[in-house]
MMTF fields as JSON, N, C-alpha, C and O atoms, coordinates in Angstrom:
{
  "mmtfVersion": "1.0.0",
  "mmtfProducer": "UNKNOWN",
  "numBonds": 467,
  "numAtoms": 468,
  "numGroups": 117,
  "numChains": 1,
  "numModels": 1,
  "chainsPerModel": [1],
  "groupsPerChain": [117],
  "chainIdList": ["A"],
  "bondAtomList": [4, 2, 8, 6, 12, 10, 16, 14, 20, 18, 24, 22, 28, 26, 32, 30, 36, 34, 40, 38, 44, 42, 48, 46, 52, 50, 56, 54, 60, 58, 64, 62, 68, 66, 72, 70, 76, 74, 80, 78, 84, 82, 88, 86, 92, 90, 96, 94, 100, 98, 104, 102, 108, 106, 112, 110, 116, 114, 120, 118, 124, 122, 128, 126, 132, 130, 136, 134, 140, 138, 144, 142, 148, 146, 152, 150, 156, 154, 160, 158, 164, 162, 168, 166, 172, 170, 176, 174, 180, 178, 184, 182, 188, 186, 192, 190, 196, 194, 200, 198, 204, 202, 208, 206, 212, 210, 216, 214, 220, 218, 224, 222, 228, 226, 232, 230, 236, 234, 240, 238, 244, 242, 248, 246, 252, 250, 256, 254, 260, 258, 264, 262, 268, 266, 272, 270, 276, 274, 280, 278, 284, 282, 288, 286, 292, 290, 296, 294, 300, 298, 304, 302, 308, 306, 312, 310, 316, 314, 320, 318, 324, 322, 328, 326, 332, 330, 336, 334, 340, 338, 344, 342, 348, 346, 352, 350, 356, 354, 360, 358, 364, 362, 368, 366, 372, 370, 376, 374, 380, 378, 384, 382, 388, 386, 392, 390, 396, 394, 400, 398, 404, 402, 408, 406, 412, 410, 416, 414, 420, 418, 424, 422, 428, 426, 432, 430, 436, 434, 440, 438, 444, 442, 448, 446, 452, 450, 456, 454, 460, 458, 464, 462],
  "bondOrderList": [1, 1, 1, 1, 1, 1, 1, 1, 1, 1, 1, 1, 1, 1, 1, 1, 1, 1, 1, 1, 1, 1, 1, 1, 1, 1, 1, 1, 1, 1, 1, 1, 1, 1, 1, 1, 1, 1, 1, 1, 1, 1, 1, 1, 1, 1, 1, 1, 1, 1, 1, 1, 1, 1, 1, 1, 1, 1, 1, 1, 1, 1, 1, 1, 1, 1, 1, 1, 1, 1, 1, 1, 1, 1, 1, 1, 1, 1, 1, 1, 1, 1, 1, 1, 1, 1, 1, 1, 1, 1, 1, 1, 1, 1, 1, 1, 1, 1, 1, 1, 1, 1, 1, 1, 1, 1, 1, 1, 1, 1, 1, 1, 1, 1, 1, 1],
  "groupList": [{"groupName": "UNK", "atomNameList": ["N", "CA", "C", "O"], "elementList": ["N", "C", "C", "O"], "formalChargeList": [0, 0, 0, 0], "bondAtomList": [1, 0, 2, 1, 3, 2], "bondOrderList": [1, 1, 2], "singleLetterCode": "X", "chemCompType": "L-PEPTIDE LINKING"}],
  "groupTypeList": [0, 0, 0, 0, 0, 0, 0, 0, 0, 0, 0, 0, 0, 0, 0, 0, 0, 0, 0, 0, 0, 0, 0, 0, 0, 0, 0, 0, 0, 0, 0, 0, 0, 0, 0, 0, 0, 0, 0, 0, 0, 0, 0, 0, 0, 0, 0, 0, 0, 0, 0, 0, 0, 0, 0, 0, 0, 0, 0, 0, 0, 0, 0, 0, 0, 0, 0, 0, 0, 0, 0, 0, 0, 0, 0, 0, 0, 0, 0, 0, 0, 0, 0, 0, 0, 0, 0, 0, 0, 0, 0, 0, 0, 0, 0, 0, 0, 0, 0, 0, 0, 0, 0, 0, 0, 0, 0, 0, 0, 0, 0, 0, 0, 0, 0, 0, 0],
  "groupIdList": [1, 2, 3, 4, 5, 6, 7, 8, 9, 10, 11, 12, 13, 14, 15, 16, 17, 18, 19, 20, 21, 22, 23, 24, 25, 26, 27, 28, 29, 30, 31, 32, 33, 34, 35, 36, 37, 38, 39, 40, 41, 42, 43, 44, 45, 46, 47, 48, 49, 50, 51, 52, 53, 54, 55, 56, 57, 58, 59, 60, 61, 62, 63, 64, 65, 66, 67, 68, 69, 70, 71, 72, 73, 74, 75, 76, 77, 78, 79, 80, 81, 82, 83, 84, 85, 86, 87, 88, 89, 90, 91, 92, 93, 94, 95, 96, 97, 98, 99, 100, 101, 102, 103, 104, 105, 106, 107, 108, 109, 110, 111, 112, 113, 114, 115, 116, 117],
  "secStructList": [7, 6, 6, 7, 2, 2, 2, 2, 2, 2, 2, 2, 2, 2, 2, 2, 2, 2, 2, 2, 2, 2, 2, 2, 2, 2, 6, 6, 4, 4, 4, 1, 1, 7, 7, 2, 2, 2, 2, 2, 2, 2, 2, 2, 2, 2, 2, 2, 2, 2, 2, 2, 2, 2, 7, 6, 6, 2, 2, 2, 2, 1, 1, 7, 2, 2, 2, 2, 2, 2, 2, 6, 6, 2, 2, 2, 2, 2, 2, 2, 2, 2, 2, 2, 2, 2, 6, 6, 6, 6, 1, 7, 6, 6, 7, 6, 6, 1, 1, 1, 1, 1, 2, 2, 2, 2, 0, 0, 0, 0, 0, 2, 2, 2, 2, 2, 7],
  "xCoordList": [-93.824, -94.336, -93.627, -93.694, -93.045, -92.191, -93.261, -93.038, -94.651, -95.084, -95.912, -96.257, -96.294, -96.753, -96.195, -95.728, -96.419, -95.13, -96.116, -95.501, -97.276, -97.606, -97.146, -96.611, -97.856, -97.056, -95.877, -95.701, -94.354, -92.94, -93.127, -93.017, -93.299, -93.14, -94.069, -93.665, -95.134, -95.753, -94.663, -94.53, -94.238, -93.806, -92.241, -91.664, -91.586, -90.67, -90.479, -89.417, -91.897, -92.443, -92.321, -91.308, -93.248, -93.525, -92.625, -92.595, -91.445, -90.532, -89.934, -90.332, -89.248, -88.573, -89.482, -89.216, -90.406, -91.384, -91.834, -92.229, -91.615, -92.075, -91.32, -91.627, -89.664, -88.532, -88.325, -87.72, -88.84, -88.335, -89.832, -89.583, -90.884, -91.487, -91.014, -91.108, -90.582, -89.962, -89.03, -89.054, -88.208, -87.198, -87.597, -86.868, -88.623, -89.432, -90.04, -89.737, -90.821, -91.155, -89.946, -89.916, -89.148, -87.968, -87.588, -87.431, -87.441, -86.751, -87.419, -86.909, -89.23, -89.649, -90.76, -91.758, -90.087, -91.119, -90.844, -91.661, -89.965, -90.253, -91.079, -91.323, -91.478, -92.561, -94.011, -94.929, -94.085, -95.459, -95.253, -94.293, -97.025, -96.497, -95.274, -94.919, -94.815, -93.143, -92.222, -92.179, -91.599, -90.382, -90.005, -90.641, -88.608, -87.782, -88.479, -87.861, -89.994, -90.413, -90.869, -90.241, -91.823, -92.938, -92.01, -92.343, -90.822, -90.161, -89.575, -89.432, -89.113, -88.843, -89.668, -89.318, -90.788, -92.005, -92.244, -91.898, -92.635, -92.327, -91.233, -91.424, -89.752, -88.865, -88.936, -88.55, -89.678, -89.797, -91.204, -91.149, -92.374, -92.975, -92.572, -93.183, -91.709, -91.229, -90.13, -90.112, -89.211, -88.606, -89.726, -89.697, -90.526, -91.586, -92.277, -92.351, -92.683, -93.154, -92.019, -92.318, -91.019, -90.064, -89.999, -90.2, -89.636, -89.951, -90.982, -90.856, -92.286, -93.501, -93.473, -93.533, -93.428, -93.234, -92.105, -92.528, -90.583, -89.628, -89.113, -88.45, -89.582, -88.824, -87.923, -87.318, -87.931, -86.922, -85.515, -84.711, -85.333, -83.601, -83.336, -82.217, -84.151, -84.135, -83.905, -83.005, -84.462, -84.773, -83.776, -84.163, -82.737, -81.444, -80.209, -79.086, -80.38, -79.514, -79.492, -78.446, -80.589, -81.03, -80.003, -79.202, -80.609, -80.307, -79.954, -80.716, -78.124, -77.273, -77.703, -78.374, -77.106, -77.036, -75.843, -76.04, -75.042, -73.644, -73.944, -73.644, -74.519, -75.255, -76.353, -76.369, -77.141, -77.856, -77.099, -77.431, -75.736, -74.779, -74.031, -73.588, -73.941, -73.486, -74.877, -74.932, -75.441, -76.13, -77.259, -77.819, -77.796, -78.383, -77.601, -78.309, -76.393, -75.546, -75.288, -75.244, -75.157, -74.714, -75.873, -75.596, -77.372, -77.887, -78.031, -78.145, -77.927, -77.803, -76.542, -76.635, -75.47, -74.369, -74.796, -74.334, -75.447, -75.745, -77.046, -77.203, -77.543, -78.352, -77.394, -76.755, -77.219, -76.068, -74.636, -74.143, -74.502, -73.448, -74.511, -73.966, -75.449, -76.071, -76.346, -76.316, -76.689, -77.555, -75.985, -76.015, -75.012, -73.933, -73.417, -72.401, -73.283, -72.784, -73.473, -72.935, -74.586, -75.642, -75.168, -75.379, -74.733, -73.962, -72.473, -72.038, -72.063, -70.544, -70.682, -69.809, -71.78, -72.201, -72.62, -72.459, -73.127, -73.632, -74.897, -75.443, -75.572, -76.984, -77.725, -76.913, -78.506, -79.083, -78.805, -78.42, -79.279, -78.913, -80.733, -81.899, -80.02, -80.356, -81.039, -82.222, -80.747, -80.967, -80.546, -79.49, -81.381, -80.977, -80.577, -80.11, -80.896, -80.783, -79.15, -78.741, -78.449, -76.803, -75.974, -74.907, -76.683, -75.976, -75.102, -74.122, -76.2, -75.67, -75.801, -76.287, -75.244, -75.429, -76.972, -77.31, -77.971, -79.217, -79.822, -79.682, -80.711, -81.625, -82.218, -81.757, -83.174, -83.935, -83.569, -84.111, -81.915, -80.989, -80.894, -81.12, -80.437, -80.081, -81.393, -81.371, -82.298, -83.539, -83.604, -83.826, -83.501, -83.609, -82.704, -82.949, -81.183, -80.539, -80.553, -80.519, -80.632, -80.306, -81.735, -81.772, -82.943, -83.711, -83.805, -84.037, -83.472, -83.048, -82.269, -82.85, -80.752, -79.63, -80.634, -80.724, -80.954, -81.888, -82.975, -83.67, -83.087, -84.419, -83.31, -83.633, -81.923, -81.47, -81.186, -80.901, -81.104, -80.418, -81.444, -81.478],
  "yCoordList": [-44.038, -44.301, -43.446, -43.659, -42.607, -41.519, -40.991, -40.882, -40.604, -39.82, -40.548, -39.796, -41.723, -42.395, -42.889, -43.962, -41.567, -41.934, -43.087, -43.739, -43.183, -44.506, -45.939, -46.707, -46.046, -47.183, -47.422, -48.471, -46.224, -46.841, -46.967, -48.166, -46.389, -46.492, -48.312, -49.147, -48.344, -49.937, -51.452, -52.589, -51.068, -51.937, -52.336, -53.406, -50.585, -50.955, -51.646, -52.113, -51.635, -52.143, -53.711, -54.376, -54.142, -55.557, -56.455, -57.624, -55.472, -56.41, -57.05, -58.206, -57.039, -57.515, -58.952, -60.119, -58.259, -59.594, -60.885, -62.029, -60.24, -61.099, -62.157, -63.342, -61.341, -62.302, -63.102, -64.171, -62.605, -63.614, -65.043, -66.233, -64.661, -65.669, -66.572, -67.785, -66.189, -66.803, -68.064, -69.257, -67.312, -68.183, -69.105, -70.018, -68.864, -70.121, -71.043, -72.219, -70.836, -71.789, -72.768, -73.973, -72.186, -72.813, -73.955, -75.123, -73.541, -74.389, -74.798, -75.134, -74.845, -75.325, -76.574, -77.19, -76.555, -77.58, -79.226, -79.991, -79.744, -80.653, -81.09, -82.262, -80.05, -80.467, -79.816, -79.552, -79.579, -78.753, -78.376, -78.536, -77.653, -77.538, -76.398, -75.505, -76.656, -75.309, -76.315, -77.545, -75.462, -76.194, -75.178, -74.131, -75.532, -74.891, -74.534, -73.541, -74.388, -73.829, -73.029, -71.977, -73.17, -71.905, -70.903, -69.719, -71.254, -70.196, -69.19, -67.99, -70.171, -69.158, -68.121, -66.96, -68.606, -68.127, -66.734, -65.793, -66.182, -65.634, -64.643, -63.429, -65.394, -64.213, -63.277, -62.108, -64.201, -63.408, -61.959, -60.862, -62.522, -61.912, -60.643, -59.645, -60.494, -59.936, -58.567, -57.376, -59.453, -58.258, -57.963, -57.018, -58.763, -58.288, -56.868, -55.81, -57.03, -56.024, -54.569, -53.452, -54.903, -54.127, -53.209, -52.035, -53.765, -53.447, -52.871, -51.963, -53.47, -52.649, -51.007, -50.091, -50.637, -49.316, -49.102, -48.728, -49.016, -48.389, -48.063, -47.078, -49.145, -48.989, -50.214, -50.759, -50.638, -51.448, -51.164, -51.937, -49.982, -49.118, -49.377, -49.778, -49.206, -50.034, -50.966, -51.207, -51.971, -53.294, -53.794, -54.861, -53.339, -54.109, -53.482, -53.969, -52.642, -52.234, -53.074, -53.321, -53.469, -54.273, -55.968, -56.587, -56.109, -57.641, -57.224, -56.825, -57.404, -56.638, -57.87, -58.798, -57.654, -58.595, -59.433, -60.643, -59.162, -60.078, -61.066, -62.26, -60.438, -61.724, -62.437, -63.663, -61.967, -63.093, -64.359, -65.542, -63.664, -64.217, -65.424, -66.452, -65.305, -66.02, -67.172, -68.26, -66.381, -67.509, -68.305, -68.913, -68.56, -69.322, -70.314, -71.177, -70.368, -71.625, -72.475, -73.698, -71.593, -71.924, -72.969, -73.847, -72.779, -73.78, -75.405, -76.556, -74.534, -75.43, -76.913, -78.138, -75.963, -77.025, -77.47, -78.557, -76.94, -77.721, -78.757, -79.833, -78.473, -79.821, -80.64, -81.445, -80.48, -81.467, -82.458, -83.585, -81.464, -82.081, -82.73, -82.955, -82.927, -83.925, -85.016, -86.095, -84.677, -85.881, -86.867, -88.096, -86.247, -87.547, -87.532, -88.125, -87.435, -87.388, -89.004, -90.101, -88.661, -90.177, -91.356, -92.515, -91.155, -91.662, -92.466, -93.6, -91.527, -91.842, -92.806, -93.65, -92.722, -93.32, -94.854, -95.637, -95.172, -96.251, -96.183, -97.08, -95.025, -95.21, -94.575, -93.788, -94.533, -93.668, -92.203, -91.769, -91.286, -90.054, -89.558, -89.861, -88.635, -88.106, -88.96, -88.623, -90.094, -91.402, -91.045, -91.544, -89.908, -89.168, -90.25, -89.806, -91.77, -92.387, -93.009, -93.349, -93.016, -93.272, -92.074, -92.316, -90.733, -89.66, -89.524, -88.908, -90.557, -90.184, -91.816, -92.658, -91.913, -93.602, -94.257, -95.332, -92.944, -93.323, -92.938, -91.745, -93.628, -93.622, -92.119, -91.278, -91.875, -90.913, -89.493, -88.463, -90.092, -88.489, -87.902, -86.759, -89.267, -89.172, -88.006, -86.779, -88.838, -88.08, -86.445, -85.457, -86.407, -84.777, -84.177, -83.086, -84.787, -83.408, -83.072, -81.968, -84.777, -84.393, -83.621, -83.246, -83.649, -83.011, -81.332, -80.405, -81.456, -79.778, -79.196, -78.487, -79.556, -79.039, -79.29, -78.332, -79.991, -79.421, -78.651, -78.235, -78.539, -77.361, -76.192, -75.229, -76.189, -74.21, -74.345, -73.234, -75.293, -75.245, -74.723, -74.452],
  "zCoordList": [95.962, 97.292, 98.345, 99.555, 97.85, 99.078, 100.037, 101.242, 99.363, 100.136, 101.19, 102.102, 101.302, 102.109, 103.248, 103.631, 103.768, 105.37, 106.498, 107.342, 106.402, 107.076, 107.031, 107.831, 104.91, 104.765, 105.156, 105.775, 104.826, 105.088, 106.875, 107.132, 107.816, 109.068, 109.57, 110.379, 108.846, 109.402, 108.483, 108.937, 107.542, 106.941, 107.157, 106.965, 107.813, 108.584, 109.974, 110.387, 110.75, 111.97, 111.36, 111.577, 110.718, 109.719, 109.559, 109.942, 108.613, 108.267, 109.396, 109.248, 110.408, 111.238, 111.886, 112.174, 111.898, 112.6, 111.512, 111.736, 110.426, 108.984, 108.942, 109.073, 108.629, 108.676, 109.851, 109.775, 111.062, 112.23, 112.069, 112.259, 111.798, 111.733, 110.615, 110.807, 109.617, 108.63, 109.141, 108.838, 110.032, 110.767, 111.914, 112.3, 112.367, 113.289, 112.239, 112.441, 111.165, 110.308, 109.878, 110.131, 109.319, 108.954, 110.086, 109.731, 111.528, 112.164, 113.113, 114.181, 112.755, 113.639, 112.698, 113.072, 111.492, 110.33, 110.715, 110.203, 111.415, 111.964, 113.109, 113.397, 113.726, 115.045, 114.505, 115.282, 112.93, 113.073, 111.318, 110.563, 111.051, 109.523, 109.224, 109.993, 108.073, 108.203, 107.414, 107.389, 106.865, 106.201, 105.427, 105.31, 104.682, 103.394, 102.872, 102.486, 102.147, 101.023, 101.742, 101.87, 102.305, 103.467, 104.052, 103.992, 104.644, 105.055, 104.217, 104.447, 102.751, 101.611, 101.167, 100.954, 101.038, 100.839, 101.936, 101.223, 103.221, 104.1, 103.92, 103.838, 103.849, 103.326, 102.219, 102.197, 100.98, 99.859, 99.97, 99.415, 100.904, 101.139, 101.798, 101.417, 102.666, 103.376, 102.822, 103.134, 101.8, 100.478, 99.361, 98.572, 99.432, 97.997, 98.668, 98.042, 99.833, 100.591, 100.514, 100.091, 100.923, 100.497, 99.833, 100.141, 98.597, 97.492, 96.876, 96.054, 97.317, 96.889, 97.924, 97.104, 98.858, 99.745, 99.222, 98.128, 99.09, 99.187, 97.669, 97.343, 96.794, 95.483, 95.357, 96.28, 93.779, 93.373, 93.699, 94.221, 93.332, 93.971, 95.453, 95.77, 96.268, 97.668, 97.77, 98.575, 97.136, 97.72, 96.508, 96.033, 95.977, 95.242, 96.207, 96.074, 96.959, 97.974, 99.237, 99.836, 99.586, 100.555, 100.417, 101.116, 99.192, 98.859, 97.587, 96.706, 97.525, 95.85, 95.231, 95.682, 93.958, 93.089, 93.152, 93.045, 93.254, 94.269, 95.182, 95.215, 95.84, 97.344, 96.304, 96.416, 95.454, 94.911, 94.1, 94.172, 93.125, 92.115, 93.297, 92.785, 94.459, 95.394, 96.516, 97.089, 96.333, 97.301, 96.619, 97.531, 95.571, 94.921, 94.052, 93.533, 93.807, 93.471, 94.99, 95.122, 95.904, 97.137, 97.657, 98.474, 97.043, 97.949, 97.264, 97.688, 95.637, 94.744, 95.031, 94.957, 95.362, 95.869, 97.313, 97.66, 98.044, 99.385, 99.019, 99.596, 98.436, 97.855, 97.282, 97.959, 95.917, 95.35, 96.64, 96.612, 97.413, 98.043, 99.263, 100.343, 99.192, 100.455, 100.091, 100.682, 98.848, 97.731, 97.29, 97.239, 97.076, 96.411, 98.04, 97.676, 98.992, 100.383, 100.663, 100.812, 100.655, 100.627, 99.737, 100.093, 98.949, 97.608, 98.12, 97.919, 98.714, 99.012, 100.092, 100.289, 100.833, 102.038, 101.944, 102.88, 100.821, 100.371, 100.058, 99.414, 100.507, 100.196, 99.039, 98.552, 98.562, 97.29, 97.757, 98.843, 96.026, 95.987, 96.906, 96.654, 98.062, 98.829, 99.655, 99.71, 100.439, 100.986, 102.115, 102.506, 103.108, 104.276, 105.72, 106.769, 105.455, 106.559, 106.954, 108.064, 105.703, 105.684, 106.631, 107.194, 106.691, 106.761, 108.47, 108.888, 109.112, 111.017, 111.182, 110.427, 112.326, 113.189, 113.041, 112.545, 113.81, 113.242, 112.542, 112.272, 111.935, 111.112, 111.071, 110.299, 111.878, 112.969, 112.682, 112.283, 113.23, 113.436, 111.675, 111.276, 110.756, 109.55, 109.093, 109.001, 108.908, 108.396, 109.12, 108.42, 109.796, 110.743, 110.229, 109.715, 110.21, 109.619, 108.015, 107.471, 107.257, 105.79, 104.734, 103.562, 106.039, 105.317, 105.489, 104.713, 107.06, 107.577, 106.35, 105.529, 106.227, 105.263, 103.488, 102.721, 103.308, 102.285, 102.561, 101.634, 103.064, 103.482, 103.35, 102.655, 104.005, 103.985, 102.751, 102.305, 101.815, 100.295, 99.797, 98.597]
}
């Protein structure tokens, strides 16, 4: 795909706006549809795109394999540690209403922090 200097110039335009909508879904899925999966979804679109114009060799430079070896246990333990957090709290595993004073608040954040996991 080297020689397709349109594609790389629109997709470099793209990406930035891809990922930022990504990031309004994410943190705007409580007032509207959006959440942890859809936004994942969006980001991946966003490196899949990547990847399709620039090359696989790109798009492992972009996002190494190090940052992957690190941040997919990472959300794994931020799930796990919300879910026995609830636990420690008195309430069932991932029983988001133990987590704050209220109820309300509980639910808003312990589903947010599973959503970045």
């Amino acid at each position: 795909m080297r020689h397709h200097l349109v594609l790389r110039v629109i997709a470099k335009m793209l990406i930035p706006f891809i990922l930022l909508f990504g990031l309004y879904v994410q943190f705007h899925g409580d007032f509207g549809p959006g959440g942890g999966f859809q936004a994942g979804v969006i980001f991946a679109a966003a490196f899949i795109l990547y990847a399709l114009v620039f090359g696989d060799d790109q798009a492992r430079k972009v996002v190494p394999d190090k940052a992957l070896i690190v941040l997919v246990p990472l959300g794994l333990i931020l799930y796990a540690v919300t879910g026995f957090y609830g636990l420690f709290l008195g309430g069932n595993f991932l029983d988001y209403n133990v987590l704050l004073n209220s109820p309300k608040a509980g639910q808003h954040i312990g589903i947010f922090i599973v959503e970045l996991g």
